[in-house]
C-alpha positions as CSV (number, residue, x, y, z in Angstrom):
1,X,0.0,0.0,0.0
2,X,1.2,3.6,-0.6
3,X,1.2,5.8,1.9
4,X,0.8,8.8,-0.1
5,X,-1.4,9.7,-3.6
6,X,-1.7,13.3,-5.1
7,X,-3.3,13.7,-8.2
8,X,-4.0,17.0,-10.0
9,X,-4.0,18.9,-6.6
10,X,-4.1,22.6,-7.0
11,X,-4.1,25.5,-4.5
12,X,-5.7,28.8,-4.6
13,X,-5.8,31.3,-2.3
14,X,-8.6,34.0,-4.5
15,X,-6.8,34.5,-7.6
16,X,-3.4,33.7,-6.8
17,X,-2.4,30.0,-7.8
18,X,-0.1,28.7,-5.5
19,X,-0.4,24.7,-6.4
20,X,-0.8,24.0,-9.9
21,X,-1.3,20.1,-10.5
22,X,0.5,18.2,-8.5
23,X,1.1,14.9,-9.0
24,X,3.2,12.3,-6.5
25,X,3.1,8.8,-4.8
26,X,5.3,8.3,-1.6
27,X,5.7,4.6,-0.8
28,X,5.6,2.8,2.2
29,X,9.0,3.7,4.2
30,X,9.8,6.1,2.1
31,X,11.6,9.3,3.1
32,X,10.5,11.9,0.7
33,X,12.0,15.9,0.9
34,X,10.3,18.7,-0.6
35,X,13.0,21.4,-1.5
36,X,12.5,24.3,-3.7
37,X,13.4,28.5,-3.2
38,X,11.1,30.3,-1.0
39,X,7.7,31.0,-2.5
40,X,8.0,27.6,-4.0
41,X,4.7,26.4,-2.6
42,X,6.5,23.4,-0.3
43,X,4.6,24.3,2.8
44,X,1.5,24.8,1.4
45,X,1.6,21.7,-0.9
46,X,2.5,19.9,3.4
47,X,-0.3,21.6,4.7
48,X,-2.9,20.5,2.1
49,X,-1.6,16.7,2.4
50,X,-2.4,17.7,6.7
51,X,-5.8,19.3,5.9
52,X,-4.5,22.5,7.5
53,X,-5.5,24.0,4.7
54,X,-8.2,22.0,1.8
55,X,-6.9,21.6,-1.9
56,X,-9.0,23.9,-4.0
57,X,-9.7,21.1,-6.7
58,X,-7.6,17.1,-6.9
59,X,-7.4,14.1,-4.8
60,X,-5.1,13.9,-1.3
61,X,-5.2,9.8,-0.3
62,X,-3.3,9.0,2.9
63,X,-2.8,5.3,3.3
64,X,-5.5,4.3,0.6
65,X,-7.9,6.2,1.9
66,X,-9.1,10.0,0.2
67,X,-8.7,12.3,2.7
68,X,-10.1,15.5,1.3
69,X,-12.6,16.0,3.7
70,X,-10.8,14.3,6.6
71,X,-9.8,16.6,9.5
72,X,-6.6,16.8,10.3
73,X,-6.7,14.8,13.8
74,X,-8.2,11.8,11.6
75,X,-5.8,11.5,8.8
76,X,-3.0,9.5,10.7
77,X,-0.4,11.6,10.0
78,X,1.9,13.6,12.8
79,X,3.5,17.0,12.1
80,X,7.1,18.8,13.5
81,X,6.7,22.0,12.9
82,X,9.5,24.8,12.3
83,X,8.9,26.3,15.8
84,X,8.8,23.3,18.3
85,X,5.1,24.2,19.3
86,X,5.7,22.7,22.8
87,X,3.7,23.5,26.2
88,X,5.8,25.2,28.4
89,X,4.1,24.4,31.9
90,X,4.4,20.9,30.7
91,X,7.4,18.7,31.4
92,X,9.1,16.6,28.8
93,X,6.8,13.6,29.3
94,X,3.9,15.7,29.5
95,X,4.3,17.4,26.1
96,X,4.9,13.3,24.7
97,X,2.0,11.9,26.2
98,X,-0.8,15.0,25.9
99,X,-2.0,13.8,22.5
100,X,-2.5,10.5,23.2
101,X,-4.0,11.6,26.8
102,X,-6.6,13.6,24.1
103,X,-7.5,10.3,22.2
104,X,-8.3,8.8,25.5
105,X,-5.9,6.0,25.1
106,X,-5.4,3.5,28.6
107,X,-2.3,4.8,30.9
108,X,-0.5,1.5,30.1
109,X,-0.4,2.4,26.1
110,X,0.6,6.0,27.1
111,X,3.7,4.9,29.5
112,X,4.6,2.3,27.0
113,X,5.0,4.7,24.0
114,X,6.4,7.2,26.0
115,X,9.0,5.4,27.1
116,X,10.1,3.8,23.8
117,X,10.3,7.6,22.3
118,X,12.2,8.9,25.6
119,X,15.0,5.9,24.9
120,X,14.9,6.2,21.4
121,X,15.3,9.9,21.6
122,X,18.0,9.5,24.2
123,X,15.5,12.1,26.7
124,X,15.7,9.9,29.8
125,X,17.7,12.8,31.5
126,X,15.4,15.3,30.8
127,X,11.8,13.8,31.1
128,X,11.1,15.7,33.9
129,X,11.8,19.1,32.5
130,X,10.1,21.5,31.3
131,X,11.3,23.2,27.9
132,X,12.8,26.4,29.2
133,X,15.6,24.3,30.6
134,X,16.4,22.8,27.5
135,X,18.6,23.7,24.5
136,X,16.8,24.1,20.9
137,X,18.3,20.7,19.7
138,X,16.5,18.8,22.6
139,X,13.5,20.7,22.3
140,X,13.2,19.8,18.4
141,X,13.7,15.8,19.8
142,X,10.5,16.1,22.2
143,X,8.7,17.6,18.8
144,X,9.5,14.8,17.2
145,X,8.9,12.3,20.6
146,X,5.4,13.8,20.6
147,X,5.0,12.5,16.6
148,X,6.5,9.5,17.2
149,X,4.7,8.2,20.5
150,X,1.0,8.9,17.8
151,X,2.5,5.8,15.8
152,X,0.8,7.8,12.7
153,X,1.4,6.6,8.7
154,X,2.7,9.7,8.0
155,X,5.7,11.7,9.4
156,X,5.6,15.7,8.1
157,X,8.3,17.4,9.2
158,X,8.0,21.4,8.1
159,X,11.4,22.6,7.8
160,X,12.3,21.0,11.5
161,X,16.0,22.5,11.5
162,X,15.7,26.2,10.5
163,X,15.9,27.5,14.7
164,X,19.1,25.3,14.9
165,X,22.9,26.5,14.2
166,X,24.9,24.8,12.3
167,X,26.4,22.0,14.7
168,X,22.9,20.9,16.1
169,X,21.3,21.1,12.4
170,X,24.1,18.3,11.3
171,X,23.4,16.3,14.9
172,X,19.5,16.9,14.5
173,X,19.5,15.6,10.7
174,X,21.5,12.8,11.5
175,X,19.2,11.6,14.3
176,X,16.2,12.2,11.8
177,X,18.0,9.8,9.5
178,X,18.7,7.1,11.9
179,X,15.0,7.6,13.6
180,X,13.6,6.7,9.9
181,X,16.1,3.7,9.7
182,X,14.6,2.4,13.2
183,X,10.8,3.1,12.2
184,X,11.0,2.2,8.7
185,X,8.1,5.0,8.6
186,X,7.0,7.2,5.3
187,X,8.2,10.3,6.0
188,X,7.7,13.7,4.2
189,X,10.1,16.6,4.9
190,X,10.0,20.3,3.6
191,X,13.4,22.3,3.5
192,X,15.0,24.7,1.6
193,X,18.1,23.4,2.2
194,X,19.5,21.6,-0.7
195,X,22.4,19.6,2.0
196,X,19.3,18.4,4.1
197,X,17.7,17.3,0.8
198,X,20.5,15.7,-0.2
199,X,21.0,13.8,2.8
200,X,18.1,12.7,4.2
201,X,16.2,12.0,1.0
202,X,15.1,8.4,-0.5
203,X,13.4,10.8,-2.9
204,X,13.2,14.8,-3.5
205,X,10.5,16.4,-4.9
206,X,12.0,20.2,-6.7
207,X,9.1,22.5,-6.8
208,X,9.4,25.8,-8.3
209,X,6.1,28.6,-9.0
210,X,3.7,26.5,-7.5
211,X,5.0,23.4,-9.9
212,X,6.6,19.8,-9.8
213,X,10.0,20.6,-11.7
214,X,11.5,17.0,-11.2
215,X,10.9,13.8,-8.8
216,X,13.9,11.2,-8.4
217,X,16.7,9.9,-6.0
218,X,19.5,12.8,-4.7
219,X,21.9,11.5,-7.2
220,X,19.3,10.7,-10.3
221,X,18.8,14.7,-9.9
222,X,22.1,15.7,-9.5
223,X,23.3,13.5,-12.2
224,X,20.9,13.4,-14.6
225,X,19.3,17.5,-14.1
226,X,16.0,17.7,-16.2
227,X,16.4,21.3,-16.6
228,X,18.5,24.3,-15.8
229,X,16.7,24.9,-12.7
230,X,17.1,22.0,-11.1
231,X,20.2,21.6,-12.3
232,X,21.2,25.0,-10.2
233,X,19.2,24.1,-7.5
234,X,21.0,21.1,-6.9
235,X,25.0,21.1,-5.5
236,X,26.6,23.7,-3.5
237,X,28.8,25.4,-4.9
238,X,26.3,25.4,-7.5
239,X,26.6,24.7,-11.1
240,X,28.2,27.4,-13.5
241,X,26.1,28.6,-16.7
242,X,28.1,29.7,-19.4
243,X,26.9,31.1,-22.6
244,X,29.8,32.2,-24.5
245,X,33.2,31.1,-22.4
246,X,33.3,27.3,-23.6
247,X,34.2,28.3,-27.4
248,X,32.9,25.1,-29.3
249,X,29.5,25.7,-28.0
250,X,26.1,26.5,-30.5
251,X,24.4,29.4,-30.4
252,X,21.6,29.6,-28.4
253,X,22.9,26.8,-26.0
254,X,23.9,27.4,-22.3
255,X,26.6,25.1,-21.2
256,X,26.5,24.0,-17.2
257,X,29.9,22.7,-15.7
258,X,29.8,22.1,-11.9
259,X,32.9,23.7,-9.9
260,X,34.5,20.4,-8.9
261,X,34.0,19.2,-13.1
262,X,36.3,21.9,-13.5
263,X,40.3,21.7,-13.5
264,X,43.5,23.9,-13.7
265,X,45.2,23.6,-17.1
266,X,48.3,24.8,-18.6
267,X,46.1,25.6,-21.6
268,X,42.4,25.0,-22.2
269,X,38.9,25.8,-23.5
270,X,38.2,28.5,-20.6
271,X,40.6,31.6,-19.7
272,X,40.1,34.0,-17.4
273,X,41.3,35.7,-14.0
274,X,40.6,34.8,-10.7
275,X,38.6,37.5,-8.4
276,X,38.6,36.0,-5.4
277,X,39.3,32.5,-3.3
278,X,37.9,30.6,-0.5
279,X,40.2,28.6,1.6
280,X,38.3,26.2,3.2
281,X,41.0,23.6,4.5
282,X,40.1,20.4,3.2
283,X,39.0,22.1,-0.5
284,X,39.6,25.5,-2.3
285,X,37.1,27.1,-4.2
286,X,38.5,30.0,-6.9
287,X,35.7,32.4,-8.7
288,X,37.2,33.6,-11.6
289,X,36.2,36.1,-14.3
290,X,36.4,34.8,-17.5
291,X,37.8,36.2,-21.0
292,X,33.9,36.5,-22.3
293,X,33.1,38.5,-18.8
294,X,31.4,35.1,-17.1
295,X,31.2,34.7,-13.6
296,X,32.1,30.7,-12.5
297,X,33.7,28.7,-9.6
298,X,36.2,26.5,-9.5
299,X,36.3,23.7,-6.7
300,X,39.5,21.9,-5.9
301,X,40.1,19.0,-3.4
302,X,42.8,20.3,-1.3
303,X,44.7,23.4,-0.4
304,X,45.3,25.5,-4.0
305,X,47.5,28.7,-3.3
306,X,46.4,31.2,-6.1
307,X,45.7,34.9,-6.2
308,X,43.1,37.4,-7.1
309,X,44.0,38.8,-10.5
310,X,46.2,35.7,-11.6
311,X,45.9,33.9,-15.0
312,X,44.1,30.9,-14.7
313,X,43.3,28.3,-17.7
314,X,40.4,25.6,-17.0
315,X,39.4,22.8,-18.6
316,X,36.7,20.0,-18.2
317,X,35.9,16.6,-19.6
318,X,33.0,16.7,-22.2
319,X,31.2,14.3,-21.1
320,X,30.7,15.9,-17.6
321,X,29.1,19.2,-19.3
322,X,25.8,19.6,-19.4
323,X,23.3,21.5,-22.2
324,X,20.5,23.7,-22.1
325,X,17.9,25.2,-24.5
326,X,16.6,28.9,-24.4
327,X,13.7,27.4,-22.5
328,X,16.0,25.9,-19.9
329,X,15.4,22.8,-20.7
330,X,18.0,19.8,-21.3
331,X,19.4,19.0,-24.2
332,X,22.1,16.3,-25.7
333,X,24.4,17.6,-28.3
């Protein structure tokens, strides 16, 4: 059974179009990431498939069952949200166990799933505490104790990470990761982050304007780019877009090269001068300027001493280029 089924769902709000047919099947156990610029419609498309907010026309079935006029309470999913939404007069245990307290389940089912959150979530230090006296990172675990301890057939998680710095976001995504390998659950996760997409994801979803832009597997999408879009979306540093540096190219076609596809040269296709570098230890990246006045990176493994204004040559394998149309769209030359 799947757990999830869009088809043709589209959200208005008055005139404005902010879903435009969307179409997508998560599977049982799968971990599915929604990732797209801001504006993108990500959240909303979550908060349809929650019944936070109804689809203006299409068909949302959770677990094999439409859900269009479900409320949210009876469509079996559980939501993390951005900002922790937690009770503050209640302790740690108190915030896990008050929705099932409000389904009337017995004590003994509470305790039980309770406790296996608490020790799955390593919280046994802190059950009794309320969440003023705990950091961000184990605030966002009792969030996701209170989903877990619902047992529901769908995890949402609405950009979970965004209050964390950048130490707990890496310890918080890797705990999300290992969660879905213990619960073998169907998860679906909204970021904007293209590292958490990339990560996390059995599958990502790029939206752009309200629009499905391309479904498939972190490295199907970063391999195999169906457009320009995703292609840029996709890989940090992200992929540069030249138009009239690579001299064999045809008119009218952009040619994408990602930074790390790109090598020094004694002599090759691009020239240009370098305007600034980024030391970063373990890898280099160089922007240079090229002869045709493009802007690109350059990403080296290792420490590269160079400097802003040197000569720099660059050269790249063909078959690691990549080829757009004037409509963005991919192309095979």
């Amino acid at each position: 059974m799947t757990a999830l089924v869009l088809e043709n769902v589209c959200k208005s709000f008055g005139e404005v179009k902010v879903l435009k047919d969307i179409n997508l099947t998560v599977e049982d156990g799968e971990f599915v990431v929604f990732v797209g610029p801001s504006g993108c419609g990500k959240s909303t498309l979550l908060r349809v498939i929650a019944g936070l907010e109804d689809a203006t026309s299409g068909i949302v079935s959770i677990g094999g069952d439409v859900v269009n006029n479900t409320p949210p309470a009876k469509r079996g999913i559980a939501m993390v949200f951005q900002s922790y939404a937690l009770y503050p007069h209640l302790s740690v245990k108190g915030n896990m166990a008050l929705g099932l307290k409000q389904e009337k389940q017995p004590n003994s089912v509470i305790e039980e799933r309770v406790a296996k959150a608490v020790q799955m979530l390593d919280l046994g230090a802190y059950i009794d505490r309320r969440p003023s006296d705990l950091s961000g990172g184990q605030r966002q675990r009792v969030a996701i104790g209170r989903a877990i301890v619902r047992e529901p057939k769908l995890f949402l998680f609405d950009e979970p990470l965004s209050n964390l710095d950048a130490a707990l976001r890496m310890n918080t995504r890797i705990e999300i990761a290992d969660l879905h390998r213990k619960l073998s659950a169907s998860m679906i996760y909204v970021t904007h982050d293209q590292t958490e997409a990339m990560t996390l994801a059995d599958k990502i979803v790029v939206l752009r304007d309200g629009r499905v832009e391309q479904v498939g597997s972190p490295m199907e999408l970063y391999n195999n780019p169906a457009n320009q879009f995703v292609a840029g979306f996709l890989g940090a540093p992200s992929m540069n877009f030249l138009k009239t540096s690579v001299a064999d190219a045809p008119d009218g076609i952009t040619t994408g090269i990602r930074p790390e596809h790109l090598t020094l040269a004694k002599s090759g296709p691009i020239t240009g001068n370098v305007t600034h570098v980024e030391q970063l230890g373990g890898d280099t990246n160089i922007l240079v300027k090229t002869n045709k006045d493009e802007m690109l990176t350059v990403r080296l493994f290792g420490q590269h001493p160079s400097q802003v204004g040197e000569a720099i040559n660059l050269n790249f394998a063909p078959e690691n280029a990549f080829h757009f149309d004037n409509n963005q769209n991919r192309v095979h030359l």
